[in-house]
C-alpha positions as YAML, in Angstrom:
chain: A
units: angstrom
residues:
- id: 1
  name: UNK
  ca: [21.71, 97.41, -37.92]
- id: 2
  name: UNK
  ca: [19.71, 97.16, -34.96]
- id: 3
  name: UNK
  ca: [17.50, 100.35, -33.90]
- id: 4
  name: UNK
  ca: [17.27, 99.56, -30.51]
- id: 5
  name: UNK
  ca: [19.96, 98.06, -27.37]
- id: 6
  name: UNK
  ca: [19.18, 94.18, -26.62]
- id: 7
  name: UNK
  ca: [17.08, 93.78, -23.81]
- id: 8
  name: UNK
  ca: [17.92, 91.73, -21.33]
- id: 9
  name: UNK
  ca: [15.54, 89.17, -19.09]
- id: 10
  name: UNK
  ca: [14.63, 90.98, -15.77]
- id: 11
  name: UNK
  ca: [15.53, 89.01, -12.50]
- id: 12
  name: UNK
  ca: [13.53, 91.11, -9.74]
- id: 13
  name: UNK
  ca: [10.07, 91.61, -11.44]
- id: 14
  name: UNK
  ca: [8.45, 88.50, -9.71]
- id: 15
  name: UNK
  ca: [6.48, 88.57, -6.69]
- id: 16
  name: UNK
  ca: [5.28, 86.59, -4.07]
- id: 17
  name: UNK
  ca: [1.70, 86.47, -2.97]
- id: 18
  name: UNK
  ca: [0.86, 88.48, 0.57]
- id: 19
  name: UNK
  ca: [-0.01, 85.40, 3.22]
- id: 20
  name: UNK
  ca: [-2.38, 87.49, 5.29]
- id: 21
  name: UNK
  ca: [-0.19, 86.40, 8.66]
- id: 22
  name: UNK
  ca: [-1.30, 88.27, 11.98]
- id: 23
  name: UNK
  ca: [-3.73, 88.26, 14.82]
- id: 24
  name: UNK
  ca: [-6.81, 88.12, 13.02]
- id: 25
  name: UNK
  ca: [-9.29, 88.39, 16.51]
- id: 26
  name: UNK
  ca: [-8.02, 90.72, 19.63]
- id: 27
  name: UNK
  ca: [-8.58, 89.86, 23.33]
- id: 28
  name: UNK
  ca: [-11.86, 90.88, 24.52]
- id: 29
  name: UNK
  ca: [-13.97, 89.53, 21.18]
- id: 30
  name: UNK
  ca: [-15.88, 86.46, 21.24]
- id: 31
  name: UNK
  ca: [-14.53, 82.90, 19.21]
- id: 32
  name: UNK
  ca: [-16.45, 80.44, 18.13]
- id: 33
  name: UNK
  ca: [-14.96, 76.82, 18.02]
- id: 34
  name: UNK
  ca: [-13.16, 76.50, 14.88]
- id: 35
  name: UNK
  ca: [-12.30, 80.32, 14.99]
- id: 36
  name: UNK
  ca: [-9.33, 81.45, 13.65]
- id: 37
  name: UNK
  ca: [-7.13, 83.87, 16.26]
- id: 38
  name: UNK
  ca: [-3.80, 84.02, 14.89]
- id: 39
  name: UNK
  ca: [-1.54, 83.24, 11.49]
- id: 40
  name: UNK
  ca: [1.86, 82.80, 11.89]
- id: 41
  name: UNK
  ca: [4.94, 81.71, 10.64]
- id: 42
  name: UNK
  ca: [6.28, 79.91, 13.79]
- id: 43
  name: UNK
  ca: [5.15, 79.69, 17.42]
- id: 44
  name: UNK
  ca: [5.88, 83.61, 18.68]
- id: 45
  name: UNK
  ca: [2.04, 82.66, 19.72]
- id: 46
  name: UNK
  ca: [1.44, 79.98, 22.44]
- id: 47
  name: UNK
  ca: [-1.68, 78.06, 22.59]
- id: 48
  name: UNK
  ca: [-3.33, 78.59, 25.86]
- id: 49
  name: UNK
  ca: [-6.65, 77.29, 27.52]
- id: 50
  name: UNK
  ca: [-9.72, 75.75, 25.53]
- id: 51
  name: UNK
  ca: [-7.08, 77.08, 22.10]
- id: 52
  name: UNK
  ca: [-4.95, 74.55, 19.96]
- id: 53
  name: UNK
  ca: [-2.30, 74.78, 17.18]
- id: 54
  name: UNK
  ca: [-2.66, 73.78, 13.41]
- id: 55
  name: UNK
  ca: [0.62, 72.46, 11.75]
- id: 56
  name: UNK
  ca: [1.65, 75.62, 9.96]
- id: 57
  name: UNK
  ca: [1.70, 77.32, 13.80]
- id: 58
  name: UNK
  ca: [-2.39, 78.78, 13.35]
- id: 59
  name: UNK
  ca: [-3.77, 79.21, 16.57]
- id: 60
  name: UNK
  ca: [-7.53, 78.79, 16.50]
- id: 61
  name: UNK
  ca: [-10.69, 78.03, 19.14]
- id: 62
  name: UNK
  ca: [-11.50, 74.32, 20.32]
- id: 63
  name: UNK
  ca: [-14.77, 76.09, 22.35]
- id: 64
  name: UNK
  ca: [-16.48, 79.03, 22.20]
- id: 65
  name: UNK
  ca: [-15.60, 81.76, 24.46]
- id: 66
  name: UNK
  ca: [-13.90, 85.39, 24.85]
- id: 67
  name: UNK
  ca: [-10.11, 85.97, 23.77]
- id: 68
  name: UNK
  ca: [-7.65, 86.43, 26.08]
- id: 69
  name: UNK
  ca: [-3.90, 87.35, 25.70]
- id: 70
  name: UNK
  ca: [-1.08, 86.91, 28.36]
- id: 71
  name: UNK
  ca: [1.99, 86.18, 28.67]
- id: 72
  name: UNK
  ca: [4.86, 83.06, 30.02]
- id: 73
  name: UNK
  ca: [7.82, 82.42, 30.95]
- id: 74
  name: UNK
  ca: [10.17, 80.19, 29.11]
- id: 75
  name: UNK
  ca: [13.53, 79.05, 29.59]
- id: 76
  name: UNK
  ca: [15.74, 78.64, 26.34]
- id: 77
  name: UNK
  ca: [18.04, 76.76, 25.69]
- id: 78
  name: UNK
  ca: [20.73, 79.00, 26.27]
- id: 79
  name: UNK
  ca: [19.24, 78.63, 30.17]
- id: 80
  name: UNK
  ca: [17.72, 82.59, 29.58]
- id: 81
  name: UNK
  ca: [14.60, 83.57, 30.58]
- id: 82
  name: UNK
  ca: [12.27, 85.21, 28.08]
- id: 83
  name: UNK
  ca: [8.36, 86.12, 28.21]
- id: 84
  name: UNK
  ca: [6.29, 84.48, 25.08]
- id: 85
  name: UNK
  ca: [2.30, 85.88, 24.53]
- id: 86
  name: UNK
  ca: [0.18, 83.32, 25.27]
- id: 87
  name: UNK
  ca: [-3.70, 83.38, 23.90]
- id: 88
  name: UNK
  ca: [-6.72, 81.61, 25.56]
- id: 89
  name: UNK
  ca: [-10.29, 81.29, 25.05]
- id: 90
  name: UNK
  ca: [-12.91, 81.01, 27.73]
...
């Protein structure tokens, strides 16, 4: 006779590792080329001036400069306006 109740394997113990996603430098610090400004899953971030766009969406410098953040306007493609951040360097 058993002493203790059959355990069972234990679906939800496994995690993911954190991906560090975010802005990583604010508007008003200084980027050097090659500079990392934002990680993100997707383009909620638009590249602006002197800034370009990795292929998993991470915005970084091209030249060096100060970081600035604004914002544009962008028609979907329901035909509705909406205003995305945009982030430049320079």
């Amino acid at each position: 006779m058993a002493s203790k109740k059959a355990g069972g394997t234990a679906k939800n113990l496994r995690d993911s590792n954190p991906k560090y996603l975010g802005v990583k430098l604010y508007a008003g610090e200084v980027a050097r080329s090659g500079d990392i400004i934002v990680r993100q899953r997707g383009t909620r971030v638009l590249p602006g001036r002197n800034v370009k766009m990795g292929k998993d969406h991470t915005i970084y410098a091209v030249k060096e400069g100060k970081v600035t953040f604004g914002s544009k306007r962008m028609v979907n493609f329901n035909g509705r306006n909406n205003r995305k951040p945009i982030v430049h360097v320079g």
